[in-house]
C-alpha positions, -999 to 999 in steps of 0.1 A, spaced: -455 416 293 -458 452 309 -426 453 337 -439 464 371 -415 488 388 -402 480 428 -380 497 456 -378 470 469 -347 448 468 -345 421 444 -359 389 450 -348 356 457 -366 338 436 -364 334 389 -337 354 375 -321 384 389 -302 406 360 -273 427 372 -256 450 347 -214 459 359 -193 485 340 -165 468 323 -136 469 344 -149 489 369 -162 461 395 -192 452 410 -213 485 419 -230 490 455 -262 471 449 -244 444 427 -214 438 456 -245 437 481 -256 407 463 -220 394 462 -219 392 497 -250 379 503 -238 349 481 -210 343 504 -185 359 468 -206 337 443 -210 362 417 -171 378 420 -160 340 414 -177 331 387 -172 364 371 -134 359 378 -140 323 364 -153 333 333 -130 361 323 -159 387 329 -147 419 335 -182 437 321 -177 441 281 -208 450 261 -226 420 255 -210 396 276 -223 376 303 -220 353 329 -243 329 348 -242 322 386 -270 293 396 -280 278 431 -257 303 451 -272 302 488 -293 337 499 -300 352 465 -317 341 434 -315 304 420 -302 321 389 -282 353 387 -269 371 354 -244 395 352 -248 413 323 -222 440 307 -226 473 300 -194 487 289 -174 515 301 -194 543 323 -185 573 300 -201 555 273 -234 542 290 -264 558 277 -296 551 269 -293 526 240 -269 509 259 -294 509 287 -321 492 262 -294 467 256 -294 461 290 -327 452 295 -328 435 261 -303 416 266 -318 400 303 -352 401 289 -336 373 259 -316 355 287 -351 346 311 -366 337 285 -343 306 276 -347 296 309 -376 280 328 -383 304 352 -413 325 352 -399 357 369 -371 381 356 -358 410 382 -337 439 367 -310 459 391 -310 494 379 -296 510 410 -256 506 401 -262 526 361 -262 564 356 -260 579 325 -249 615 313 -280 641 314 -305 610 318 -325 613 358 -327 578 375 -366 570 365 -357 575 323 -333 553 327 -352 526 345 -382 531 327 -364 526 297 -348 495 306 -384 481 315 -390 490 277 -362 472 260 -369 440 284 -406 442 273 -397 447 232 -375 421 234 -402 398 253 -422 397 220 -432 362 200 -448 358 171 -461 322 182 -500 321 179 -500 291 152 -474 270 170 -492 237 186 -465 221 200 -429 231 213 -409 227 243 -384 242 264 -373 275 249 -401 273 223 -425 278 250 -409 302 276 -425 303 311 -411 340 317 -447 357 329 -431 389 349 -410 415 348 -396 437 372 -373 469 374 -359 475 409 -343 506 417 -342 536 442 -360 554 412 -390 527 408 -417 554 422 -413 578 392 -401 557 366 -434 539 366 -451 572 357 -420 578 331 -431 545 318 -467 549 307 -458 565 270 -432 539 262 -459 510 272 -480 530 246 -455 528 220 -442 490 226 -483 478 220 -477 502 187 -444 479 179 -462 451 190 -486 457 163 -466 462 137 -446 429 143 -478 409 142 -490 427 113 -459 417 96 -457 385 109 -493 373 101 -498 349 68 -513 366 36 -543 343 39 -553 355 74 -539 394 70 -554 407 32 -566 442 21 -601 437 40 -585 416 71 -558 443 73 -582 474 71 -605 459 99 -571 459 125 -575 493 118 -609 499 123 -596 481 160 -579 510 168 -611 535 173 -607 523 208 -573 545 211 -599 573 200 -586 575 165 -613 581 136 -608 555 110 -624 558 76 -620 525 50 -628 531 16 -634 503 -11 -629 499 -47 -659 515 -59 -649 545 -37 -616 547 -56 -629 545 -83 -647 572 -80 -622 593 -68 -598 583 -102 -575 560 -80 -567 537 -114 -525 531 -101 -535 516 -68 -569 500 -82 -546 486 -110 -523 470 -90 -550 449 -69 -572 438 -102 -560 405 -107 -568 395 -71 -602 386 -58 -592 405 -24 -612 440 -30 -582 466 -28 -587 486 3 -577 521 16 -573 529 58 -572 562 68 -569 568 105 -567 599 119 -558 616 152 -564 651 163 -545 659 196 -534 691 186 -553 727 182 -582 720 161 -571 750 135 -533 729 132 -529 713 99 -518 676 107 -489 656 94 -494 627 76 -482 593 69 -487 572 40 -481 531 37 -474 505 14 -494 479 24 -494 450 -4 -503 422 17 -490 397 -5 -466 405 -35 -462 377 -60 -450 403 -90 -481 400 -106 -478 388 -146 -438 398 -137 -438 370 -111 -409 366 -88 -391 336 -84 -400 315 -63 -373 308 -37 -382 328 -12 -417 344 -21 -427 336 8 -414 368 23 -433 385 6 -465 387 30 -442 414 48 -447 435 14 -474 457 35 -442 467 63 -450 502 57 -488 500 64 -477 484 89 -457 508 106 -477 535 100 -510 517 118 -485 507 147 -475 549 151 -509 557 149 -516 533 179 -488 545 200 -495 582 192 -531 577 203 -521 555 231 -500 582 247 -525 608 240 -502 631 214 -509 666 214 -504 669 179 -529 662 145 -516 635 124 -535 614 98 -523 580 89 -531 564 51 -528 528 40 -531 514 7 -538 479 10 -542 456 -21 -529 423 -35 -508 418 -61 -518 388 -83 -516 376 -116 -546 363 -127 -567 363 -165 -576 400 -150 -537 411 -138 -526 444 -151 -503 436 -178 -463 449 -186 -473 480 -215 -507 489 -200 -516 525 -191 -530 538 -161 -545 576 -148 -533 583 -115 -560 604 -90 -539 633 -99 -544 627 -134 -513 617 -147 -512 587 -164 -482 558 -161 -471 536 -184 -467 501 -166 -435 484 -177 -428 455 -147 -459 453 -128 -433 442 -97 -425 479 -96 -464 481 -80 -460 497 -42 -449 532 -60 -480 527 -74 -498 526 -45 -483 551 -28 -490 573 -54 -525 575 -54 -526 575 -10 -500 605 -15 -524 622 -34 -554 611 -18 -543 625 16 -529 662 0 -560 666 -17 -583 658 20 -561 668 44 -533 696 34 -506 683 57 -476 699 62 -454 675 62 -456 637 48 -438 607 54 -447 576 28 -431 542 44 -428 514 17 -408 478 14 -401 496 -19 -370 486 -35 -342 452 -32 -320 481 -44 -325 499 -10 -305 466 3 -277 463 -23 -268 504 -7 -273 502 26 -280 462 42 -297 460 73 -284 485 86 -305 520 72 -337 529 57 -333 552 28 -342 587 33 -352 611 3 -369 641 4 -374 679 -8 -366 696 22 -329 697 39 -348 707 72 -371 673 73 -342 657 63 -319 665 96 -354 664 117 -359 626 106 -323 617 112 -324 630 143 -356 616 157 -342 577 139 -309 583 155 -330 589 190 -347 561 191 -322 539 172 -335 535 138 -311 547 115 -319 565 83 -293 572 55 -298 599 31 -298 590 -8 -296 608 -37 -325 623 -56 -319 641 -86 -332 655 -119 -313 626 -135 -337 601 -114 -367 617 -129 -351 618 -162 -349 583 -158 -387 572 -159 -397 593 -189 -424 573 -211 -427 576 -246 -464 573 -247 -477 585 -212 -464 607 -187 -442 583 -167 -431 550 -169 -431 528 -137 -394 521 -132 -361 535 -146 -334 515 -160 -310 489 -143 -292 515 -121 -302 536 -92 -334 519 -88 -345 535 -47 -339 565 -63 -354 563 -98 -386 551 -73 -380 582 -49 -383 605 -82 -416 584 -91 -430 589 -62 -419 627 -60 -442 635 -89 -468 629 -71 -463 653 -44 -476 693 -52 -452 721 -63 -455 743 -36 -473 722 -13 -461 699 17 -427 686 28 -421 654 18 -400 623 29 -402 590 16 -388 567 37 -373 529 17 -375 502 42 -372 476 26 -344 461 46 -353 472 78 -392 458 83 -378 420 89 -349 404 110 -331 378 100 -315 376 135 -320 385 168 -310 421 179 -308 442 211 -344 446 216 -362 424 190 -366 385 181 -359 378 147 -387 382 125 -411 412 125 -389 442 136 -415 468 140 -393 493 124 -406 530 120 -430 529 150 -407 543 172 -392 567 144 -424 582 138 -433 582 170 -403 601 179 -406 625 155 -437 636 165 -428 646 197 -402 663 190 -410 685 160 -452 682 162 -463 685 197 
């Protein structure tokens, strides 16, 4: 739900969220709803031990001459409050309507500053994190109750700064419908979201003013694309291949480019995976998905920069036509690649959208996105997405932009050993390395398809970062919709 922004005090009806510095008391607007309550929110905070720590809160309900239901929310110490801790904010008493049946959530901005931030980012911004963590993921439930169905329907931010923060907020509503995207991309079941299903969501997106271009298996075919065509042959879903592009900037600007995973359903093919937990594995297209999600929010905002997103979307199956453990493929660029676990199948992909998009387009830079590796997990948890690349530069320009908007990359290691370690015997590569190093022996696969001489390139492992197992600041378990804003950021800072 888009917040609406007010100068207007706060009203007295649903939920009114006030954030309070820890140990610092109640602020001007937050003591001015203290008194109206005749002291109902100092005593219950003094009830409750709340003195404003990050995270905490307490409830006041059915105080006389304010709101039926007041939160106070902390924020932590001033010197510390910034911007993420202002998405907490609104996170946090966007999560806390929602559990409760009102229909209405009001959020007091007036008592937070932050260090080099004006009043209306700060708001807007709060409206944000409120609306990303608003999201569900619910359109098969039938039945439910009580916090299952949430009756929250507004949103408001109320501040001095309401005027110019609504104007402040227009890109970020831009880039939440691109999260919102991503997360139901992710969250959709392999038998309604497959290579043909998935590629049509993107043809949805010519609306935004992107050109989208879809190309099918004879198409690829034609262009040599046997590791990605390989990969999808023991399904019956044609394999499918998205490209959506956006040209904001000068028309003489070469664009960047982002490349996807998008295996809409990975069952290992003739490797097959266990089964506990397969399930998961409709999420195996996270990095499609975050690329078509950036695309939307960098049309939505009207970027002034050219960027072209790829996806390669295909199934992987194992069926009496499945690519086999010890069969050889040709890549588009022409090497060929010895398949030894056909599980190891999304470098594969990648690898022929990699080259696909140097060969059309000549970016200057390229990010590829992929649920590649578990190994990605056993380094880093839940906490990073892997970062290699050939360029120190791209390297500090993608931290920076992830550590912006909170989504944290961590670079890993890519060396000459990595490549040593997919050497075939018979072909040019093999498709994985040996037990060790395995995000990296991947990184180096997907390194040789990138041209001497030609773009910067990152390849980004986000394999534990495209689905939550628990709640956080600003997102509901599930789909996270991680990389939208990453990309996103990046491209305004370093391409518009």
């Amino acid at each position: 739900m888009t917040p609406t922004f007010s100068r207007a005090a706060p009203p007295k009806s649903g939920v009114v969220a006030v954030p309070v510095y820890q140990d610092a008391g109640f602020g001007e607007a937050a003591a001015g709803l203290d008194q109206a309550s005749g002291g109902a929110l100092s005593r219950a905070a003094k009830a409750a031990g709340f003195v404003g720590k990050p995270a905490t809160q307490a409830d006041v309900f059915g105080a006389e001459g304010i709101a039926p239901h007041v939160v106070l929310i902390g924020v932590g110490k001033p010197e510390t409050f910034d911007l993420k801790a202002a998405e907490a904010f609104g996170g946090a008493a966007s999560a806390r309507a929602l559990k409760t049946d009102q229909k209405a959530l009001a959020l007091l901005v007036d008592d937070l500053e932050a260090v080099d931030v004006e009043p209306a980012d700060l708001a807007a911004r709060i409206g944000f994190a409120a609306r990303l963590r608003s999201y569900r993921f619910d359109k098969y439930r039938t039945t439910g109750e009580g916090s299952e169905k949430p009756s929250l329907a507004k949103v408001a931010v109320h501040g001095a700064a309401a005027t110019a923060a609504k104007a402040r907020y227009a890109d970020l509503d831009a880039i939440a419908d691109g999260v919102f995207l991503t997360r139901d991309l992710v969250s959709e079941p392999a038998n309604v979201l497959y290579p043909e299903s998935f590629a049509e969501r993107c043809r949805e997106l010519e609306s935004l003013g992107l050109e989208v271009e879809v190309l099918g298996e004879a198409q690829m075919k034609k262009l040599g694309m046997g590791a990605l065509l390989g990969v999808g042959q023991g399904s019956v879903r044609e394999s499918k291949l998205a490209v959506m592009k956006w040209s904001g900037g000068k028309k003489a600007q070469k664009p960047i480019a982002f490349v996807g995973k998008g295996v809409c359903f990975d069952t290992g093919g003739i490797s097959l995976k266990p089964p506990a937990n397969m399930e998961d594995m409709k999420w195996d297209m996270g990095g499609a998905g975050a690329v078509t999600g950036a695309m939307a929010a960098i049309a939505g905002r009207k970027a002034k920069a050219n960027v072209v997103g790829v996806v390669g979307l295909v199934e992987n199956m194992p069926d009496g036509a499945a690519q086999r453990p010890g069969d050889v493929v040709t890549s588009m660029s022409g090497q060929t690649i010895e398949i030894l676990n056909t599980d190891a199948e999304g470098r594969l992909v990648l690898a022929d959208a990699l080259w696909y998009v140097q060969e059309k387009y000549k970016p200057t830079r390229i990010v590829d996105l992929a649920t590649l590796t578990g190994a990605i997990l056993v380094s880093l948890a839940h906490e990073y997405a892997g970062l290699f690349t050939n360029d120190e530069e791209f390297a500090e320009d993608l931290i920076a932009a992830g550590a912006a908007v909170g989504e944290k990359l961590w670079r890993m290691p890519l060396d000459k050993s990595h490549d040593d370690d997919i050497k075939s015997p018979i072909a040019d590569m093999k498709n994985i390395g040996g037990r060790w190093a395995g995000s990296s022996t991947a990184a180096a696969f997907l390194k040789r398809f990138i041209k001497d001489g030609g773009a910067e390139w990152a390849h980004l492992d986000i394999a534990g970062m495209a689905w939550l197992d628990k709640d956080t600041a600003t997102a509901p378990k599930g789909g996270a919709g991680f990389g939208v804003r990453l990309l996103d950021e990046y491209v305004r800072r370093f391409a518009e």
